[in-house]
N, C-alpha and C positions, 0 to 999 in steps of 0.2 A: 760385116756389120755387127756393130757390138746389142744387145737387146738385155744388158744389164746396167744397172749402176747401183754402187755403193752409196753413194749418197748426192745431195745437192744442197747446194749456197749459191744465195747472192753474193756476184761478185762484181757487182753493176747496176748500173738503172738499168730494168726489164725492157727487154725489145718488145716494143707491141707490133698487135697484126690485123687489121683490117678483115681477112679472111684469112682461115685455116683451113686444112683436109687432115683427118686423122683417118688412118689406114688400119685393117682390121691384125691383129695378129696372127696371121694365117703363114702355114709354108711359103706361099706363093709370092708373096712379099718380102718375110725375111731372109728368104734365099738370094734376092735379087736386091745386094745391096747395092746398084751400079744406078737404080732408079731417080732421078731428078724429085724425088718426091715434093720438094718446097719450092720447085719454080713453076710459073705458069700454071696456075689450079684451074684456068679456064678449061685446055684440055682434058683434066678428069672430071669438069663438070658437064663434057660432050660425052666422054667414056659413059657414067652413070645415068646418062639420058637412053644411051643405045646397049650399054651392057647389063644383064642382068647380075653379072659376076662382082661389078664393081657399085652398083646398087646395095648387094649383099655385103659389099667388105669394104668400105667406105662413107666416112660421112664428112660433109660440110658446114662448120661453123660461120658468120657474117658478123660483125654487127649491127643493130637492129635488127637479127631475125627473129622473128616472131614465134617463140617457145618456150616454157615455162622448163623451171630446173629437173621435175623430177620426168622430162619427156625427154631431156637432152641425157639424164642418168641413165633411162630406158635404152634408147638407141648406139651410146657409149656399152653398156650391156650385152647388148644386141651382138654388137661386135665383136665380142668377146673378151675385152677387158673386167678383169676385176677388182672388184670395192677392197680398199685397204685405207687404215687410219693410221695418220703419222707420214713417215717419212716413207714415200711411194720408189717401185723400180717401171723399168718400163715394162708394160703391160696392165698398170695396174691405174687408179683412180679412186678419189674419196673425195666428199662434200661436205661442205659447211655451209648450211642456208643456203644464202643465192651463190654462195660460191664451188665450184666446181675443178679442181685441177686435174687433170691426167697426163700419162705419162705416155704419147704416142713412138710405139715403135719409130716412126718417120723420122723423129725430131731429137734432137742431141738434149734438151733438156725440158721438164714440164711445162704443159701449158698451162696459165689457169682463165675459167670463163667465168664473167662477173656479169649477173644477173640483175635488172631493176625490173621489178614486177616479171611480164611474161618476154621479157626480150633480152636479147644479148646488150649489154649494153660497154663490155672491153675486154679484149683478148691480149694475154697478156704472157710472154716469158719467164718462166724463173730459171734464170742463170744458176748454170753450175758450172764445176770445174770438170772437163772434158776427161773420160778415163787416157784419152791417147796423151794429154797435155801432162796428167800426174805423171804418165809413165816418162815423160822424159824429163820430170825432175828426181826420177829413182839414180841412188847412186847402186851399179853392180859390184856383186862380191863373190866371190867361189861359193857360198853355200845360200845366200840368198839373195834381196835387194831389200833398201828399207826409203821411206817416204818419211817425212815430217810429222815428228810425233812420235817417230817411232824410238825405243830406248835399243845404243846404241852405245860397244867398250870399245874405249882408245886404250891401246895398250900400255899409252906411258902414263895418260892421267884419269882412268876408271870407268864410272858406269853413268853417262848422261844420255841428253835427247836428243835426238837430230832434227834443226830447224829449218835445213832448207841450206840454201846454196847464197852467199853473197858476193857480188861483182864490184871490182877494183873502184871503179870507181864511186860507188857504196860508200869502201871504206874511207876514203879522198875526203870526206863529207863529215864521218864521224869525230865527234871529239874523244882522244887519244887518252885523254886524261881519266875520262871516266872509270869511275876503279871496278864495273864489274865486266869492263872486257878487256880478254887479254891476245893476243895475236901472236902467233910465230909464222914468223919471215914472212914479212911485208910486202915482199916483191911480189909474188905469186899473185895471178891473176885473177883467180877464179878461189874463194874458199869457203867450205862447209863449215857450217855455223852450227857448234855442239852447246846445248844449255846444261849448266850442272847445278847445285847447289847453289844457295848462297852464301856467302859469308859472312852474314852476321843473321839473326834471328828477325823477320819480316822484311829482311831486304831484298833486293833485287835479286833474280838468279844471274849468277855466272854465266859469262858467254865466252865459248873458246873457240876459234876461226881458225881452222885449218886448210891449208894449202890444198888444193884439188890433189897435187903430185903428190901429197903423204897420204893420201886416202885408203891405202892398205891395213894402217895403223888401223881401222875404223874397221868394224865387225859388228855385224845383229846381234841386239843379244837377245841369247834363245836361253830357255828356262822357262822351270813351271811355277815360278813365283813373281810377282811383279818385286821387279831389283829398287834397292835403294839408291837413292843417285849419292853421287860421292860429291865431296868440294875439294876444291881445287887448291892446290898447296897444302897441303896438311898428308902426312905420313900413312894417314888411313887405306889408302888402297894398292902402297907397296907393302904394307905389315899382312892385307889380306891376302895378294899376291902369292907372295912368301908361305904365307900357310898352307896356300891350296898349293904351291909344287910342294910341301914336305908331304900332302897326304897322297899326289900323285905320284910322287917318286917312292912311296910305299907298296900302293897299286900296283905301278906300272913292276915292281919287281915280283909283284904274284905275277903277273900276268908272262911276264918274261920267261918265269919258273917254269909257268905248261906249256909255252910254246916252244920253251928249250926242251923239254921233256918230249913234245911232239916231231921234232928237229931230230932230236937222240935217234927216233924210227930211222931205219934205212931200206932201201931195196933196190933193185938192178936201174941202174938210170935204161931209160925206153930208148930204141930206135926206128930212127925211120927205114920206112921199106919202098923202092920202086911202086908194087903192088897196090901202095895207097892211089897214085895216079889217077889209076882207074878207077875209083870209086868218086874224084873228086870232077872228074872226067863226067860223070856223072848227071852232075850239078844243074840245071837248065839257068843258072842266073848267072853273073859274074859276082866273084865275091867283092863287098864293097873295100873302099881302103881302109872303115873302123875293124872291120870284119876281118879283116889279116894281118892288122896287127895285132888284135886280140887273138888271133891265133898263132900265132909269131910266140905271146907272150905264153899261151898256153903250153904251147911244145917246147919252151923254153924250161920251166919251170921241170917238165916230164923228163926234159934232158940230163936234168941234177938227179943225186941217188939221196934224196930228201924228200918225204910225202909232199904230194900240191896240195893246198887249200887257197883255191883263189874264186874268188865272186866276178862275174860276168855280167855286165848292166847293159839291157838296151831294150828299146821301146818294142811292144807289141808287133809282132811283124815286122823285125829286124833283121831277124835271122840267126836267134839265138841258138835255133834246137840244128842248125847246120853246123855253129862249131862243137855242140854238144853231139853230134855223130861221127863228124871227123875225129875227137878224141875218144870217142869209144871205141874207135877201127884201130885209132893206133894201140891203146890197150890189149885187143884183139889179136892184133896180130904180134906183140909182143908177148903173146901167151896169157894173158891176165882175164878174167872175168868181170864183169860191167851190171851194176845196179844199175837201174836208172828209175830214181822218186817222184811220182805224179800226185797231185793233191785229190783228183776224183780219174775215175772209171772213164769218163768221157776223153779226156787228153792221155789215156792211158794206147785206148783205143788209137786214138791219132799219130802217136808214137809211135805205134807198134806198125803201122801200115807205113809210115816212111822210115823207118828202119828196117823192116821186112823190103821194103820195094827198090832201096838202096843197097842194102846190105848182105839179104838173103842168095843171091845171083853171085856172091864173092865167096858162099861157103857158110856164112858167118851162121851160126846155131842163134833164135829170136824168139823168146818165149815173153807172155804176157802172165802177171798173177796177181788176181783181184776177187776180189769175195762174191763174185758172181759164178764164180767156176764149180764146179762139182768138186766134192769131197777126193773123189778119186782120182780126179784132172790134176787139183792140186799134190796129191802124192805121190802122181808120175813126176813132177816136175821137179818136187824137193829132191827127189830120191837124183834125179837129172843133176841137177846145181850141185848136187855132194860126188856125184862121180865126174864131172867138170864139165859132161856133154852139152850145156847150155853157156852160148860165149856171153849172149847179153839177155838180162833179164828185166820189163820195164812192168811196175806195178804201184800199186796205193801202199799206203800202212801194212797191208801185209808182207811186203818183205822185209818190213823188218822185225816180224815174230821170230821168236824166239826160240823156238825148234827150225830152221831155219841155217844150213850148213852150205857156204861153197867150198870149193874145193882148191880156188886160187882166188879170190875177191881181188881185184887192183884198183878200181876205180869205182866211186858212187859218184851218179850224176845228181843234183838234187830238183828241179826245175821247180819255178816257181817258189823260192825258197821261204818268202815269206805267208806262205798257206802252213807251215809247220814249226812246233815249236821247239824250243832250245832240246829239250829231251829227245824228242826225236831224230835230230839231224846226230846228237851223239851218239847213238845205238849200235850202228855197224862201226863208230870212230872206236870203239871204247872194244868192240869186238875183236876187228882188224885194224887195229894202232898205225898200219904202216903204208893205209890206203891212198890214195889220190882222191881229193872232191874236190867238186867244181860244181858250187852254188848259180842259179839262173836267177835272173828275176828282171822285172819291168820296172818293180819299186817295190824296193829292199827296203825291208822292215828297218826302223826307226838305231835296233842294235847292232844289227849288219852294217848299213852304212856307218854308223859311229866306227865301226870296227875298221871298218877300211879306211875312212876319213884321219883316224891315226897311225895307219901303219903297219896295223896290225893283220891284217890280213889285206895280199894285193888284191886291185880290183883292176879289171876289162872295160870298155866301155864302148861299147856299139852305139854308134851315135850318127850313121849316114842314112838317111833311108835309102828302100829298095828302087829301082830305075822305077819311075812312072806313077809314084805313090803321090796323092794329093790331099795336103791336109784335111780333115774334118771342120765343116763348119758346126761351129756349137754353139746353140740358144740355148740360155737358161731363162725362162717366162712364167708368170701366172697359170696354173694349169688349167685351160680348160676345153674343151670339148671338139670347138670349133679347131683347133690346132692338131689335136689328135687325128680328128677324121681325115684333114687334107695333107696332115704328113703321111698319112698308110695308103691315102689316095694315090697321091704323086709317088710314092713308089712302088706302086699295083700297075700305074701307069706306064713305067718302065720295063715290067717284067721282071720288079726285084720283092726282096724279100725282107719281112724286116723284122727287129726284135721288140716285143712291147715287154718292160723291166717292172712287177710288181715286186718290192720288196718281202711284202706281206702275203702270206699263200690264200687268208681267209679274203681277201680280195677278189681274188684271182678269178672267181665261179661269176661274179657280179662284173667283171672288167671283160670276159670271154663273152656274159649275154649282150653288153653294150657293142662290144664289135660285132657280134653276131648280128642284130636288128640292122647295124651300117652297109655292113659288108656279107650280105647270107651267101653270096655263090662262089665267096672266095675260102678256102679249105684252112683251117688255124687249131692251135692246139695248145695245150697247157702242158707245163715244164715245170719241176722243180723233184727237192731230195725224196719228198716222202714218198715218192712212188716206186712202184721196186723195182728192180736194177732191172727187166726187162723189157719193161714199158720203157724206162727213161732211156734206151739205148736205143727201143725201135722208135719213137719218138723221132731220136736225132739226126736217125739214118733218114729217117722221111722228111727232116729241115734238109739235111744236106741234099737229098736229091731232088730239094727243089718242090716235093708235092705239096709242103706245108709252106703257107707262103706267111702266115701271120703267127709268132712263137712268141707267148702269153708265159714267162718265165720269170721266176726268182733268178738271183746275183748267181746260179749254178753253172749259169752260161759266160760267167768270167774267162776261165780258162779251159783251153784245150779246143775251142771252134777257132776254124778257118775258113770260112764260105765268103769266095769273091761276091756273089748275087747278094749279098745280104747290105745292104746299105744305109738302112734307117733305125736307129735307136731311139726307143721312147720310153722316158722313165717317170712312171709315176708319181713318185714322192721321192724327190731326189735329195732332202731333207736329210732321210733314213742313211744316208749311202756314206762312206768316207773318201777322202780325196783319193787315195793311192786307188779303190776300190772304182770310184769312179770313170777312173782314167784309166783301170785298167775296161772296164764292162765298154768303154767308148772304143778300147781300141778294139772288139769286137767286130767293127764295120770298117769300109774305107780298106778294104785289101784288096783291092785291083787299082783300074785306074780310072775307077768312076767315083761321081761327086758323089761323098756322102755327109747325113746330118745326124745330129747326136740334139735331142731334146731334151734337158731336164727342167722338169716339171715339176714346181712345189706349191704348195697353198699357204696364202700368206701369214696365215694365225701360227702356221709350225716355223716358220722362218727365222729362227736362234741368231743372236750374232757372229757365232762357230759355224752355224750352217752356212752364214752370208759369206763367212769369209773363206769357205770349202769353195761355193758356187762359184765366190771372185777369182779364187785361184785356176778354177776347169777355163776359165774364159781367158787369164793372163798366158795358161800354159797352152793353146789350141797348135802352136807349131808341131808337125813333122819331128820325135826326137826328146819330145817331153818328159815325157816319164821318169827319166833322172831330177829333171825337177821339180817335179811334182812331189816325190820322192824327198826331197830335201826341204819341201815346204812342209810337204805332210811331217817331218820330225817335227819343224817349226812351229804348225798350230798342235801338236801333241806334248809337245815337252819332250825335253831327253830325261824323264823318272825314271824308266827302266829299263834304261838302256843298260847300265855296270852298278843297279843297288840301290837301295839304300843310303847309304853312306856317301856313297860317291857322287849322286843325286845332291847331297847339300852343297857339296864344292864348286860341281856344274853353276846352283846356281848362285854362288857367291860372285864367279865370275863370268859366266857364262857359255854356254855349249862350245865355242868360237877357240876361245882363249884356253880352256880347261882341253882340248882336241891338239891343241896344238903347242901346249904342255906335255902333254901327255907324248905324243908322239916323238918331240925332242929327246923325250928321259928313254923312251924306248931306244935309240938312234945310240945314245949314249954307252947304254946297257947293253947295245949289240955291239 
């Protein structure tokens, strides 16, 4: 059940309705999208007679019932929707005089109720265009999809808009002659309808109709500037074509330069050992098919006597940190020593106990180093790593200080790569030149993807879920109270556990007394950095063993939890948050193979149209697997600025992310 929308229009005379039921935004409802809600109101007018539940979370409109506006505003209230002016989503509601429209969870589009003195006197539809109906006017692309309106490069004639789709016999109809559309090949059934410039000064825009089967040609365009559209026939956007590969094919030969320089590095190509078996033996899952072949590709790569640098993409609970131990074992037993970079202390921990609980029983030496440790813990350890007694070392930012010696480094793992920035992932590269890494991520920063997207460094891609996993259902709604309580309800009611997301820490104290007053005999607790590395460890050891059931936490709990029981996500101001961020804090929940739900919660005066179109995306991406595209959206509402500069930033957006990627990557192809 979808509980957002971007927007609504008339696109018809409005359906009226004799009687309504508008249903309250509660868990209880929007979980239970299978409900007949718009048939037969009679029976929830016997429900509401006999239950006190639906008394509470339901109300009945007529016309002619006998009620003035600001009683029907009260009980709309009551329910938990809220007031917003302008263009309303669901959950929300605003008035004008005797009129009243809202946006029932129940109903695919607003109602509005029109008042004459104290009575109903017409209940009314406002049509919109159904988010399921837009989506299947999206044309798909390798890095995104785009809708009508949206600006859109054809490779051979530049930068226009996409209007939508027209059908054969459409064009059967139109007059041929008209000089500002132009068609190629007629035959074709079904064609996309691109508008460009015009061709003379206040005239019509150009209209170019392309064939459904050339639709490759057609790419988003992505950039941080809105593009100028081009016109059609005129030399203008093969001159600018032209310029942008002489400044790529400049580029692309720095870029060639370090990674031939990095190529130059050599060391012993790895072998396989029997002995791996038995650790993989190990395993309690079957590995999936993305899962072997991306590890196909990894031990591939190990097999050449040329450092790896390859990126590994897959969602939350894929199974990323399984081929990040099978590659550390093989390093291991090839004699080599294993960094491996966590972004906090808590995933550090988590590491260390499935490396230790896999790994330790084969011999393998498993040290952990994090700024928690004592002064002296840490100088057994360093002293360890330089005489080579420690085979794999997993830690924060501290290993990669600078007094800091191994004795045979082969492999840095990097997890979560996009928690660190460009300086840091160079550190041990720049130390040990001739190392092997292998970046992890759910959703690779904006430059990493670019990076692979040309070529320039391979990427993995874990893309099956694990046996049993069932997607997340995600509401994004008006935040308010009544929601809160009966999502933490319903899963208290289960014997689970769940996560409440304050962005904001000064928050936090006023969010812990309101659960408190709700829920006094249930045990909860407040999470976040500023607490010192003690608390926030005994903290988490008390979520995972289940005594804390309600964790009142800043975004700290992005990475490194794994708790099946935990199933409910509720995020305060979901406004604050970014999409990759998002999506990753949702994949938090939903790790076994119970139903879980993901809340975000915004208030509608902070609600940006960057925000709107973060929330639209968490809702478009809810599949099993997302995260790569979420990933590739998030570059999309970011811009590629800083991805490769400055410089190279104007070229992107002359012609855009799509085209300037795939430039790029030719001239590399070339150069290699």
């Amino acid at each position: 059940m979808r509980t957002y929308n971007n927007e609504y229009k008339m696109t018809g005379p409005p359906k009226a309705y004799n009687q309504i039921i508008i249903l309250s935004p509660t868990p209880s409802f929007l979980e239970r999208a299978d409900l007949p809600f718009a048939n037969d109101i009679k029976q929830y007018e016997i429900l509401r007679m006999k239950n006190s539940f639906w008394q509470r979370n339901s109300a009945i409109f007529d016309i002619g019932l006998k009620k003035n506006p600001s009683e029907a505003v009260r009980e709309i209230s009551d329910l938990g929707y809220e007031r917003h002016r302008g263009d309303i989503h669901k959950g929300e509601f605003f008035q004008q005089g005797g009129l009243i429209t809202i946006f029932p969870i129940n109903h695919s589009s607003p109602i509005t109720l029109e008042f004459s003195g104290n009575a109903i006197s017409s209940i009314e539809e406002t049509k919109i265009i159904p988010h399921e109906e837009r989506l299947a006017h999206h044309v798909r692309h390798p890095v995104s999809h785009i809708e009508p309106g949206d600006f859109v490069v054809h490779e051979d004639h530049g930068i226009g808009i996409f209007r939508g789709y027209s059908e054969n016999k459409i064009l059967n109809n139109l007059k041929i002659r008209n000089s500002n559309l132009k068609i190629e090949n007629q035959k074709s059934e079904k064609f996309l309808i691109l508008e460009y410039a015009p061709a003379r000064k206040n005239g019509e825009p150009d209209k170019l109709l392309i064939p459904e089967k050339f639709q490759d040609k057609i790419t988003p365009y992505l950039g941080l500037k809105t593009p100028q559209i081009n016109r059609l026939g005129t030399p203008l956007w093969e001159n600018t074509k032209r310029k942008a590969k002489e400044d790529i094919i400049v580029f692309a030969k720095e870029l060639f330069e370090l990674y031939k320089k990095r190529e130059s590095q050599k060391r012993a190509a790895y072998e396989d050992n029997l002995f791996e078996k038995e650790v993989w033996d190990d395993f309690e899952f079957k590995l999936t098919e993305s899962q072997e072949k991306s590890l196909e590709e990894i031990f591939s790569d190990l097999d050449k006597d040329i450092p790896m640098e390859r990126l590994v993409v897959g969602d939350v609970g894929f199974g990323k940190t399984e081929l990040a131990l099978r590659t550390a074992f093989r390093a291991v037993i090839n004699k080599k020593q294993v960094a491996i970079l966590s972004p906090t202390t808590v995933l550090c921990d988590q590491h260390l106990e499935t490396f230790t609980k896999r790994l330790e029983p084969k011999g393998v030496n498993i040290k952990k180093l994090t700024r928690l440790q004592s002064h002296k813990k840490v100088k057994e350890i360093l002293l360890k790593l330089a005489e080579g007694k420690i085979d794999i070392i997993i830690g924060t930012h501290k290993i990669l200080s600078k007094n800091i010696n191994f004795k045979n480094l082969g492999l840095l793992i990097i997890d979560e790569e996009q928690k660190f920035g460009v300086k840091h992932k160079e550190v041990l590269k720049q130390k040990y030149p001739n190392i092997d890494i292998l970046y992890l991520s759910a959703t690779p920063i904006p430059r990493t993807l670019a990076f692979s997207f040309s070529k320039i460094r391979p990427m993995s891609l874990v893309s099956d879920p694990p046996e049993g996993r069932i997607p997340i259902m995600t509401f994004v709604l008006p935040k308010n109270e009544k929601i809160i309580k009966e999502a933490i309800s319903n899963e208290l009611s289960r014997n689970g556990q769940i996560y409440f997301l304050s962005p904001r820490i000064m928050k936090m104290p006023f969010i812990l007394k309101r659960i408190e007053k709700a829920f006094p005999k249930t045990k909860k607790a407040i999470l976040h950095g500023r607490m010192s590395e003690k608390k926030l460890l005994e903290t988490m050891h008390e979520f995972r063993e289940g005594k804390i059931k309600i964790l009142i936490s800043t975004t700290i709990i992005e990475n490194g939890l794994d708790i099946s029981s935990a199933n409910t996500l509720i995020v305060d101001d979901a406004t604050r948050l970014g999409l990759a961020q998002s999506h990753q804090l949702r994949g938090r929940i939903g790790r076994s193979n119970k139903q879980a739900y993901a809340y975000f919660l915004y208030s509608s005066k902070s609600l940006t149209p960057k925000a709107e179109e973060r929330l639209e995306a968490l809702l478009d991406f809810q599949q099993l697997g997302a995260g790569f595209e979420i990933a590739k959206r998030d570059l999309e509402l970011r811009g590629a600025g800083n991805i490769l500069g400055r410089e190279q930033s104007g070229v992107v957006n002359r012609i855009g992310w799509n085209l300037y990627f795939q430039y790029l990557g030719e001239t590399l192809d070339e150069l290699m």
